[in-house]
N, C-alpha and C positions, 0 to 999 in steps of 0.2 A: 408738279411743275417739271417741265422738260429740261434734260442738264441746259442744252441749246436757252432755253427762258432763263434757267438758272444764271447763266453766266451772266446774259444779257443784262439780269437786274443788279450782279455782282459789279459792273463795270458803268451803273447807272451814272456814278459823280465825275468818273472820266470822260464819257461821252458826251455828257452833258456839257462842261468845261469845253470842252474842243468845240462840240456842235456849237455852241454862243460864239469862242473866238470867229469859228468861219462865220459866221453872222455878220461878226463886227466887222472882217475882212470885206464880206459883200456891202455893205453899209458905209463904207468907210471915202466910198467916190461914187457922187453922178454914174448912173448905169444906164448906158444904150439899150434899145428893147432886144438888141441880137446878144448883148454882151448879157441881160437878163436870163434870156432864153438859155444861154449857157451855163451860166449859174446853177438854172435851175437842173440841166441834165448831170451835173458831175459839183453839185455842191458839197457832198460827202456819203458816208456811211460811215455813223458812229450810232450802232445799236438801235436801240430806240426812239435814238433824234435822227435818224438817216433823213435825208430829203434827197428826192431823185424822179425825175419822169420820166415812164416808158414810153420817150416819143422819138418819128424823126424828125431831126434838127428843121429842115425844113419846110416839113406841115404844120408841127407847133407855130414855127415862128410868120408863118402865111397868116394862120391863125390869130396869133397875138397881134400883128399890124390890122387885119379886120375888125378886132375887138378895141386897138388903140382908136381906130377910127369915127366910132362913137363915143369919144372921150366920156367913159364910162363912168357915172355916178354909184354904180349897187350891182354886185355881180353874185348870183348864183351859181354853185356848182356841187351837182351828185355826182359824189366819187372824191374823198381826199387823196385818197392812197397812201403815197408817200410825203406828197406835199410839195412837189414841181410842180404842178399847175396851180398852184395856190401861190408859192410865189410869184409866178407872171402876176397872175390876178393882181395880185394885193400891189404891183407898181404901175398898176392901171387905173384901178377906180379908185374914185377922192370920196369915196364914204363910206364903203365896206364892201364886204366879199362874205357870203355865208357858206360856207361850206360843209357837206353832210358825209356821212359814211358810217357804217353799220357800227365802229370802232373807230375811238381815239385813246391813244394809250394815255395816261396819262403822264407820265414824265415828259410828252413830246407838246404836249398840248403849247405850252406857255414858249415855246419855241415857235409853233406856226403860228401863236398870236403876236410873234414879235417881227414877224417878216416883213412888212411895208417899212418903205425907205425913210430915212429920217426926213423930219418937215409934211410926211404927210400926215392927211386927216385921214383915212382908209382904217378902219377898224377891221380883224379879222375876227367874226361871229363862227364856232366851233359846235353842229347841232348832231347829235351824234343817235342812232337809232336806222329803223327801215324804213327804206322812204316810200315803200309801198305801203306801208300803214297810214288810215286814216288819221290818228290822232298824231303824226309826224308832219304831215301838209302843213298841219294848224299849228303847229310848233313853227315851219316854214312860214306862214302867213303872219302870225304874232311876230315872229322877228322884223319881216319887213314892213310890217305894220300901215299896208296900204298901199306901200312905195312898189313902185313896178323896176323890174329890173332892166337894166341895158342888156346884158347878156346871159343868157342860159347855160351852162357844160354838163353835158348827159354823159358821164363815163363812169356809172356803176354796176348794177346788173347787166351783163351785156347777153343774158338768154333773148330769144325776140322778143318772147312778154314780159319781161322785166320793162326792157330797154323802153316797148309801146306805153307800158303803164307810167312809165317816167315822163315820156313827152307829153300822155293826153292830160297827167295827175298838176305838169309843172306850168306849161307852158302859157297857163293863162296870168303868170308870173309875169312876162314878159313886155313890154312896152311896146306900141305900133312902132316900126325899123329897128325895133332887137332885131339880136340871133341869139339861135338856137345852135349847137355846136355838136354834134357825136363823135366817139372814136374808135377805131377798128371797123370802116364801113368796107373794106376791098373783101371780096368774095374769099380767097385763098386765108383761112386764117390756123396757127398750130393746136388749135383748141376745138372742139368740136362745139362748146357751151358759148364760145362768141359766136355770133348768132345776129351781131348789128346789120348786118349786111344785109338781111332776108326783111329788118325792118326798114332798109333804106331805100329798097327798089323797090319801096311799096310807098314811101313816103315822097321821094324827088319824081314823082310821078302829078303829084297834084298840089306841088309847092314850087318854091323860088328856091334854089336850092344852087351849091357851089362844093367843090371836091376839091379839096388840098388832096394831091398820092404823088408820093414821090417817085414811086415805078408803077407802073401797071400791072407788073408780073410778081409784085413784093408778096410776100406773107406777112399777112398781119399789118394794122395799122391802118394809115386814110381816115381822114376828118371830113367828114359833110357839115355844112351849114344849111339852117332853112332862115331865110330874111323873112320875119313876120308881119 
């Protein structure tokens, strides 16, 4: 174990205590979907409860009014991260959110199961493995157990065949007028391994398709949708 892990698990019963009080703080009043979206960028960093999404302010939340607008019954999404886009989610859909990622720590878990706002029915489902694995779909598929989703969030692998494998492996998840959702589609990105972009100018070519980008000249970032 690295000191950096060492600490991290040393400071587990503090971080934990704070990350619930900020919980209870977000919890604690009716939240706007702009006043959520903000929540969810600067909710905290306590260790291994941090919750935080790498977005900007205003494609996320283009995005979350798109997704509010199917008032969404079951939302999937590849890629937890940190767990900013899981809170949007979980004050959007009234029945659950499942959300996948190669890793869930466990000390965080029972924190992102407790993000839906009080009075809802939204269950947060925590399925944890690769989602390019065949016997993970069917982990996928036994959760939703028939149920088609409102919305899709593709932001795990972001090599191009990662990213493709995710759309052609999920998408039949989806319900006729879902979306499908990507992130980091803008060409310029700091990484050479994001790689979404080379799958999108392959994909809004023979779909319905819609681009939250806050600049055109940004690095990094941009949300496409495809409407299925």
């Amino acid at each position: 174990m690295s000191l950096k892990e060492l600490s991290r698990t040393l400071r587990i019963p503090f971080n934990r205590f704070f990350a619930f009080r900020r919980l209870r703080q977000y919890h604690a009043s009716s939240r706007s979907l702009e006043e959520t979206v903000d929540w969810a960028m600067s909710f905290g960093r306590y260790g291994y409860f941090t919750i935080t999404t790498l977005q900007k302010r205003s494609e996320i939340l283009a995005l979350a009014n798109a997704v509010k607008s199917l008032n969404p019954r079951t939302i999937l999404e590849i890629g937890t991260a940190r767990g900013g886009t899981l809170l949007i989610w979980s004050s959007l859909a009234s029945a659950k959110v499942v959300s996948c990622d190669l890793v869930h720590r466990e000390p965080q878990k029972a924190l992102l199961e407790a993000l839906p706002p009080p009075g809802s029915n939204c269950r947060v489902r925590l399925l944890t493995g690769d989602s390019h694995a065949p016997e993970f779909k069917q982990r996928v598929a036994a959760e939703l157990g028939g149920e088609k989703v409102d919305f899709l969030f593709i932001d795990g692998d972001h090599t191009v065949e990662g990213v493709t494998a995710d759309y052609e492996d999920y998408r039949e998840f989806v319900r006729p007028g879902g979306i499908i959702a990507f992130h980091d589609i803008v060409e310029k990105q700091p990484f050479e391994t994001n790689q979404v972009h080379r799958f999108w100018q392959v994909i809004k070519k023979r779909t319905d398709t819609e681009e939250f980008i806050d600049d055109p000249d940004q690095c990094g970032f941009g949300i496409g949708i495809v409407r299925v």
